[in-house]
N, C-alpha and C positions, 0 to 999 in steps of 0.2 A: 220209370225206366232207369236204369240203373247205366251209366256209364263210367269208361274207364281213360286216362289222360295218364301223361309222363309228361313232367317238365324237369331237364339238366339230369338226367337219368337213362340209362340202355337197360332199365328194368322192364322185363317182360311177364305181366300176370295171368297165369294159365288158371284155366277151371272157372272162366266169367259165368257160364251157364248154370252149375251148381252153386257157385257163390251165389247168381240174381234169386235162386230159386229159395237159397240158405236166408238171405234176407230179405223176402217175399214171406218168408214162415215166422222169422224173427216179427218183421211189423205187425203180422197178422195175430200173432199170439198175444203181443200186447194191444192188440184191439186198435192198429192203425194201419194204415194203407200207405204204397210206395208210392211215392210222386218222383223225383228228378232229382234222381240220388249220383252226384257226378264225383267219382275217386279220380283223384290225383297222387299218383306215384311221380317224387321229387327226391331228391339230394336234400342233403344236412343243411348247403348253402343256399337253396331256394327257400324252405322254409323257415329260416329264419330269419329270411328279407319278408316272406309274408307275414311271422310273428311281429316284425320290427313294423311293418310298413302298417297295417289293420290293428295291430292289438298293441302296439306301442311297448313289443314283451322283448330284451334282448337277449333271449337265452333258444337254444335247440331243445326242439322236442321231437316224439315221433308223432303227432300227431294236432292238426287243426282243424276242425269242425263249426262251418258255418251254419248258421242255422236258417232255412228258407222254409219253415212248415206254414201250412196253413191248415188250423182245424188237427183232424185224424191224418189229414196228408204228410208222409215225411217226405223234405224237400230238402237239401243242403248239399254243400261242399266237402270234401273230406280228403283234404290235404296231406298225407303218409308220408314220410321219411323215410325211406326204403333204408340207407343209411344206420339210422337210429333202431329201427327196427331191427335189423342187424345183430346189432350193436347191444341190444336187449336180450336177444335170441342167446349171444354168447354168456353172458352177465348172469343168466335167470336159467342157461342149460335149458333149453329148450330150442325144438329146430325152429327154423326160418318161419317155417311156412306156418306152424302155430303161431307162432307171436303175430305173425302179420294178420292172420286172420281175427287175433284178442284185440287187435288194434282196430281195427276193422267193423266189428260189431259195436268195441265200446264208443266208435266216433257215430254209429245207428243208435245208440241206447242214448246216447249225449243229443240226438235229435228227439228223441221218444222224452226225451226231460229225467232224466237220469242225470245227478250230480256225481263230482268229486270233491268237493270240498272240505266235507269232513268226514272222520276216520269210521262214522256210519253211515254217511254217502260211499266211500271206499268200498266200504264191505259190502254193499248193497250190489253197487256195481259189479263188485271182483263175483259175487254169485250169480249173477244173471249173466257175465261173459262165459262163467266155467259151465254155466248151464244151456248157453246156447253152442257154445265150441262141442259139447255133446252130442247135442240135436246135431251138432251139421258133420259130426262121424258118421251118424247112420245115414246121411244122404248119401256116403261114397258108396 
């Protein structure tokens, strides 16, 4: 089950429905199942108290992803930056609402065991986002 949280934010996320369904399709194609998948929409200042506080990281991101899987199960936390997101969306020309959802997917693909670390984790990554931001235009 798929839920959604604000913490130090008046961000409101619409389309929960088609989203749970968007990554209901996502797990399933890579051959895993949704467990207790909890999104967190925060501010630039809360998550960098959670970078600081759990990862000992002092810098902003848009994005933290804990990891609770067990097995094919995806289980985790996924922490968004609404802020940063933002903040990306104007950087990179692209609307709001795509980046957030690139964010989105890659903090499910980072549970499915998907890297970033290196510049062919990146790319591996940045394909399987632009591939599933696809799939989930033809769900509208």
């Amino acid at each position: 089950m798929v839920r959604y949280f604000k913490e130090d934010t008046k961000f409101e996320f619409k389309h929960r429905l088609l989203n749970n369904r968007w990554l209901k399709m996502v797990a399933e194609s890579e051959i895993r199942r949704l467990g207790d998948i909890n999104i967190i929409f925060c501010s630039d200042n809360y998550i960098l108290d959670v970078n600081m506080k759990y990862l000992q990281h002092d810098y902003f991101t848009d994005i933290i992803t804990f990891d609770y899987c067990e097995k094919k199960v995806l289980s985790g936390d996924l922490f968004i930056s609404v802020d940063s997101v933002r903040e990306n969306s104007v950087y990179y020309g692209t609307e709001f609402e795509d980046e957030l959802n690139r964010v989105i997917v890659h903090g499910l693909l980072h549970l499915i065991g998907y890297d970033d670390h290196s510049e062919e984790d990146i790319k591996v990554m940045r394909e399987k986002e632009n591939y599933y931001l696809d799939l989930r235009k033809k769900l509208v």
